[in-house]
C-alpha positions as CSV (number, residue, x, y, z in Angstrom):
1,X,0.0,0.0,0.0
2,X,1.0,3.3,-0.8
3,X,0.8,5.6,1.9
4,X,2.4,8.9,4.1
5,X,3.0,8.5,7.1
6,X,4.0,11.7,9.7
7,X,5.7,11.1,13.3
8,X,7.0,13.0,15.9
9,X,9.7,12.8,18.6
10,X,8.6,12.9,22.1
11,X,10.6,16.2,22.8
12,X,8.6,17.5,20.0
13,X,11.8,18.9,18.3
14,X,11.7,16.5,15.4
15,X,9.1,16.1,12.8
16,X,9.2,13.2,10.1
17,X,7.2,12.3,6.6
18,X,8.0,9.2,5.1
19,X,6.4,7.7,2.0
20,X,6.4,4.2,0.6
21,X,5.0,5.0,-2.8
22,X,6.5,1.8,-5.3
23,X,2.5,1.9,-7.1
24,X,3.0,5.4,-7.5
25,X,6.4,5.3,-9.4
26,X,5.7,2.0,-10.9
27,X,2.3,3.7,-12.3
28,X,4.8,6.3,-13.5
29,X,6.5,4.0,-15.4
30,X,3.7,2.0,-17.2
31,X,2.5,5.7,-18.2
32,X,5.4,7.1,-19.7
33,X,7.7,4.0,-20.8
34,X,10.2,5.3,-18.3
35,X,13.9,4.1,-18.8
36,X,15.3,3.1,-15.7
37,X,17.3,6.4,-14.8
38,X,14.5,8.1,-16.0
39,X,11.8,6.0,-13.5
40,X,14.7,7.0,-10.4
41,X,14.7,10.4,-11.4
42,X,10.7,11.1,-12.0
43,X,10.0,8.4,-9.0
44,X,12.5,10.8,-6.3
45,X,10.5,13.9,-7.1
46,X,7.1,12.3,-7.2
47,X,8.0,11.1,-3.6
48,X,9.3,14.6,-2.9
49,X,6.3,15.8,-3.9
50,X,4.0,14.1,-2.3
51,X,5.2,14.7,1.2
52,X,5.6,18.4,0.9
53,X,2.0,18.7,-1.2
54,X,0.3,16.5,1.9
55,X,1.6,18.5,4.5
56,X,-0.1,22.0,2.6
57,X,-3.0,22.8,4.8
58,X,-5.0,23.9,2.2
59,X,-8.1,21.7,0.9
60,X,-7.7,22.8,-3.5
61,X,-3.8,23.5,-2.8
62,X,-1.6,21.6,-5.3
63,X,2.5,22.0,-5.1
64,X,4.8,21.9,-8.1
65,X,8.3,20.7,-8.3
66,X,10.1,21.2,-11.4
67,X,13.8,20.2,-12.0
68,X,15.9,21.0,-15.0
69,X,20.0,20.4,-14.4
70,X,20.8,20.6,-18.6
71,X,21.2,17.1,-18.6
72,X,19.8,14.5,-21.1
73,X,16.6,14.2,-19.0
74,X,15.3,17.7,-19.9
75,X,12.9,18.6,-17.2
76,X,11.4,16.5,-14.4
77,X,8.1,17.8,-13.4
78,X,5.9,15.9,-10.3
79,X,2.4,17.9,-9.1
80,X,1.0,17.0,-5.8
81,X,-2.7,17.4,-4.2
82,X,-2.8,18.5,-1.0
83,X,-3.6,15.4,-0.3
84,X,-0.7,13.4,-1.3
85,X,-1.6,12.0,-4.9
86,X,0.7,13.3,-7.6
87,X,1.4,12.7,-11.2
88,X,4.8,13.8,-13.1
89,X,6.7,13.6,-16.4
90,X,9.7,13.7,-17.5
91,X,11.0,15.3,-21.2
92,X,13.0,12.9,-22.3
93,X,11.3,9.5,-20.7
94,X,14.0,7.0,-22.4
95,X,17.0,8.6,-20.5
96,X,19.2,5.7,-19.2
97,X,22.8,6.4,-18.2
98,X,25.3,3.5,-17.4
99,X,25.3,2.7,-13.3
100,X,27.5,4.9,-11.1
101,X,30.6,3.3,-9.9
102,X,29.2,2.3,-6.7
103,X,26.6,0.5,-8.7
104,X,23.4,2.9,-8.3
105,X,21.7,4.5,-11.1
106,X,22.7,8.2,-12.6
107,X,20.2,10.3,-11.5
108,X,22.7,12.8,-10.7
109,X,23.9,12.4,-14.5
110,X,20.3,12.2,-16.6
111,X,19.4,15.2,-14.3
112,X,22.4,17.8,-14.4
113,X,23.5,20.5,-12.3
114,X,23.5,23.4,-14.2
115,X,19.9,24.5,-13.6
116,X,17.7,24.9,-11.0
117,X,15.0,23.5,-8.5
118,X,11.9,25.0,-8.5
119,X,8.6,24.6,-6.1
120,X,5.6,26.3,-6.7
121,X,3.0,26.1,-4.1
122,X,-0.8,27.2,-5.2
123,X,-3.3,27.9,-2.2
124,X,-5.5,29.5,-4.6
125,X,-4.3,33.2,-4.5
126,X,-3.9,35.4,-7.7
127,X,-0.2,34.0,-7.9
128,X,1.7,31.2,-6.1
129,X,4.6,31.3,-4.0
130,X,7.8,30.2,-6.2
131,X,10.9,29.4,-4.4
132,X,13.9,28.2,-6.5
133,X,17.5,26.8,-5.6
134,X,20.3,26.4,-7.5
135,X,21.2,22.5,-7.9
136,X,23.7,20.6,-6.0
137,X,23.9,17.1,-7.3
138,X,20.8,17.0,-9.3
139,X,20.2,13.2,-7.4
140,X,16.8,15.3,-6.4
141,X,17.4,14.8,-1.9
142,X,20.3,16.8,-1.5
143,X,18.7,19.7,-4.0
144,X,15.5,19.8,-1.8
145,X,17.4,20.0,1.3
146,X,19.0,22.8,0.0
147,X,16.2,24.4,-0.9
148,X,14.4,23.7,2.7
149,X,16.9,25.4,3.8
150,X,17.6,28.2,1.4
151,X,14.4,29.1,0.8
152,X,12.1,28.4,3.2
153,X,14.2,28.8,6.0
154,X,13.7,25.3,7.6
155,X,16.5,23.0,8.7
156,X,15.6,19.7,6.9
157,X,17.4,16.1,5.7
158,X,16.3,14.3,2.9
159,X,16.3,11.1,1.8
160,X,14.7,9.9,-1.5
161,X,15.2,6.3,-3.2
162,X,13.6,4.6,-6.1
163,X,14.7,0.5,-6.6
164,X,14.3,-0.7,-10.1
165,X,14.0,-4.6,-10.8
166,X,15.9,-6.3,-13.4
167,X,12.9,-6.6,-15.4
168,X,12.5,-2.7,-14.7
169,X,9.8,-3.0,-12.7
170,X,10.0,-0.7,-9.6
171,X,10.8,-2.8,-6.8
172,X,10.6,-0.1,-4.4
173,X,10.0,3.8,-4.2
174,X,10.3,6.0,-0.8
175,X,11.5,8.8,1.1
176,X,11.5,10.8,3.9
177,X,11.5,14.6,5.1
178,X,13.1,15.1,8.6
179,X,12.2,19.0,10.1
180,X,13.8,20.4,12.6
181,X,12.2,22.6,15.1
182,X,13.2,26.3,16.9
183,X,15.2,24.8,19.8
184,X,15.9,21.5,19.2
185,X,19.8,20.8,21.0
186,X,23.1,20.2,19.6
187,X,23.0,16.7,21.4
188,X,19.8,15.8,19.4
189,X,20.5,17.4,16.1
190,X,24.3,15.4,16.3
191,X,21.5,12.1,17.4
192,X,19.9,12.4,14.5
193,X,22.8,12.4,12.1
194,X,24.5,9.6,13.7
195,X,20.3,7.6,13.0
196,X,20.8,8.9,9.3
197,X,24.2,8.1,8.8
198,X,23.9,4.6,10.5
199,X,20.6,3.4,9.1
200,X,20.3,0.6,6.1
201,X,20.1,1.7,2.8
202,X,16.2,3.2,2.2
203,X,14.8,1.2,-0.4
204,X,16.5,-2.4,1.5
205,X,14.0,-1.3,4.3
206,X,11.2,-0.4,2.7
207,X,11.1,-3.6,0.2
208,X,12.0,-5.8,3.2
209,X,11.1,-4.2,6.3
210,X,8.0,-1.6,5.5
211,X,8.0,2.0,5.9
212,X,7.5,2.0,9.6
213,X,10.9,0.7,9.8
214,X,12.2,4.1,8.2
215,X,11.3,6.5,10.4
216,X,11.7,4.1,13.5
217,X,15.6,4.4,12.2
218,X,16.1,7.8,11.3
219,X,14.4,8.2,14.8
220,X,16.0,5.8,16.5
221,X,16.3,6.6,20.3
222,X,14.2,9.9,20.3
223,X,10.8,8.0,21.1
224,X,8.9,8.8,17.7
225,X,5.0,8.6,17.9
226,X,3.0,8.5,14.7
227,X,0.3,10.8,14.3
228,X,-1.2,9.7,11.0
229,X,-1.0,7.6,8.1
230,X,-2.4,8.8,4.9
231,X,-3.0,6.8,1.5
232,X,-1.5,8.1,-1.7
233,X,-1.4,7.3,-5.3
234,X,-0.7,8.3,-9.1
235,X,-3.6,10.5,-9.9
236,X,-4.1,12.5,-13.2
237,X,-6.5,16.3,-12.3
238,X,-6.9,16.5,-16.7
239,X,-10.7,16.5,-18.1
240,X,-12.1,17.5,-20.9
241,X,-13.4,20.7,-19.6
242,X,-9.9,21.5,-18.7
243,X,-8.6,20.9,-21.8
244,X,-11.2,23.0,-23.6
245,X,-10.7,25.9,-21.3
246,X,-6.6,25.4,-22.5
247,X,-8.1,25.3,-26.1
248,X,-10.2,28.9,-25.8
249,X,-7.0,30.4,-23.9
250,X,-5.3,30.0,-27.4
251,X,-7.7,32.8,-28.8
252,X,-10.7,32.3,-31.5
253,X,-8.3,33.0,-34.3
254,X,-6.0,29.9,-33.3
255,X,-9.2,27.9,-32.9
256,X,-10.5,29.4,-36.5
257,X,-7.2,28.0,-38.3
258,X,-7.1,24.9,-36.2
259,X,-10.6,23.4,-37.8
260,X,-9.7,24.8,-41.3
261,X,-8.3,21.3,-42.6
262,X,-11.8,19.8,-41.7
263,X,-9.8,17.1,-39.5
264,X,-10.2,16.8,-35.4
265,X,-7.3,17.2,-33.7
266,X,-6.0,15.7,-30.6
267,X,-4.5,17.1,-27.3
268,X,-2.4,14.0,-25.4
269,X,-2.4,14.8,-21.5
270,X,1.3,15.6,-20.5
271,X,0.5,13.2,-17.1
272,X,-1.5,10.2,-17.6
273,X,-1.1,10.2,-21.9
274,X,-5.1,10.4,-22.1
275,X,-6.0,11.3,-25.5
276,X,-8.7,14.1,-26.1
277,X,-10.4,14.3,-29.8
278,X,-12.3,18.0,-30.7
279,X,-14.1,17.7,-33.7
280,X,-13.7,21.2,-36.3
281,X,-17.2,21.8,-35.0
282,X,-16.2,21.9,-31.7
283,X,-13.0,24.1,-32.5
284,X,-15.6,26.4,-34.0
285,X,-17.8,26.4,-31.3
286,X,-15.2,26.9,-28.6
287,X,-14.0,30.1,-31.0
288,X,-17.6,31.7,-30.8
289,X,-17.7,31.9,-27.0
290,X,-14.6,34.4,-27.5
């Protein structure tokens, strides 16, 4: 099952999301025809995602995380509800880089790290919030750390892992999101790296162990308590009244010259690949409401 789940220590100084999301990534996958470096890449920043966009207090608020390091990859985009369930793309879905040295995929390489992170949270407002960070490794965790950090002022370790099977199915997907809070001590903050730096590789525990195990490790010693588990998955927001209002935005003119050749012509969702057909007639009759 695919799920969030958010603990607390018993001092109250440290707060934890963790997410097992393998569906979600391996969803991804089937969608897009993701290479394996690609299915790493998209599948980190889905996770990503989906923590920050559950913990967004806001019932219609969605959260946006684009990254774009000038590497092969092009852009990797992942949108999250505010309740979790996010969907994502990638430009270039067939990216697949040899394995690293120590044997793990390239994220780091497909992604780049001459560009930038960017999250864009919308509550709704006239305009969203947009906070960007320049790259660091472009392996997605240590690039949202830094921008916790930078840009929203929040002390924060990250830790983001996708497995990919032999037959390239995903074999397991996760992360987590450790916050620290005003006045937390030297002596806990030094705990908690020690937990991090000691604890089994993520996506070993959350294939063999669950995702319980993750935060009871990063935790280890600091008495977490969970307050709530929440279910997540791959889910597509696209209709066909959405793409219609995406249509008239393109003027009555653009419409006009669209349904000129007499032939319908078809918009292909950028998340899910659902195809939508407008007949000229349609195209016409989207131009007259102009």
């Amino acid at each position: 099952m695919d799920e969030i789940i958010r603990a607390v220590t018993g001092d109250g100084y440290v707060k934890i999301s963790c997410i097992s999301a393998r569906g979600v990534v391996q969803r991804a996958r089937e969608i897009h025809g993701l290479a394996p470096t690609a299915a790493a890449a998209l599948g980190r920043t889905l996770c990503a995602a989906s923590m920050l966009g559950e913990l967004m207090k806001e019932d219609d608020a969605s959260l946006t995380i684009r990254v774009n390091g000038g590497g092969p990859i092009g852009s990797v985009i992942a949108v999250s509800d505010s309740d979790g369930c996010v969907r994502g793309y990638v430009d270039e879905p067939r990216t697949d880089l040899p394995l690293r040295p120590d044997g793990k995929l390239d994220v780091g390489g497909a992604v780049g790290t001459d560009g930038m992170l960017t999250v864009s949270r919308d509550i709704g407002l006239k305009e969203p919030y947009v906070g960007s960070v320049e790259l660091v490794s472009g392996e997605i965790a240590e690039d949202l750390a830094s921008y916790m950090v930078e840009s929203e002022q929040i002390p924060a370790a990250v830790g983001l892992g996708v497995l990919v099977d032999t037959d390239t199915s995903i074999k397991a997907a996760g992360g987590y999101i450790v916050q620290l809070m005003p006045g937390a001590p030297d002596k806990l903050i030094t705990r908690l790296e020690d937990n991090i730096f000691m604890m089994d590789q993520l996506t070993t525990i959350l294939s063999e162990d669950g995702l319980d195990e993750v935060a009871a490790q990063v935790l280890r010693g600091m008495e977490p308590e969970t307050l709530e588990r929440i279910p997540v998955s791959y889910r597509c927001s696209c209709s066909r009244e959405r793409v219609s209002a995406a249509l008239e935005s393109c003027g009555a003119d653009e419409l006009r010259r669209m349904a000129q050749d007499g032939k319908p012509i078809e918009v292909t969702c950028q998340f899910c690949d659902k195809i939508y057909s407008f007949t000229p007639e349609e195209l016409l009759a989207l131009a007259a409401k102009e």
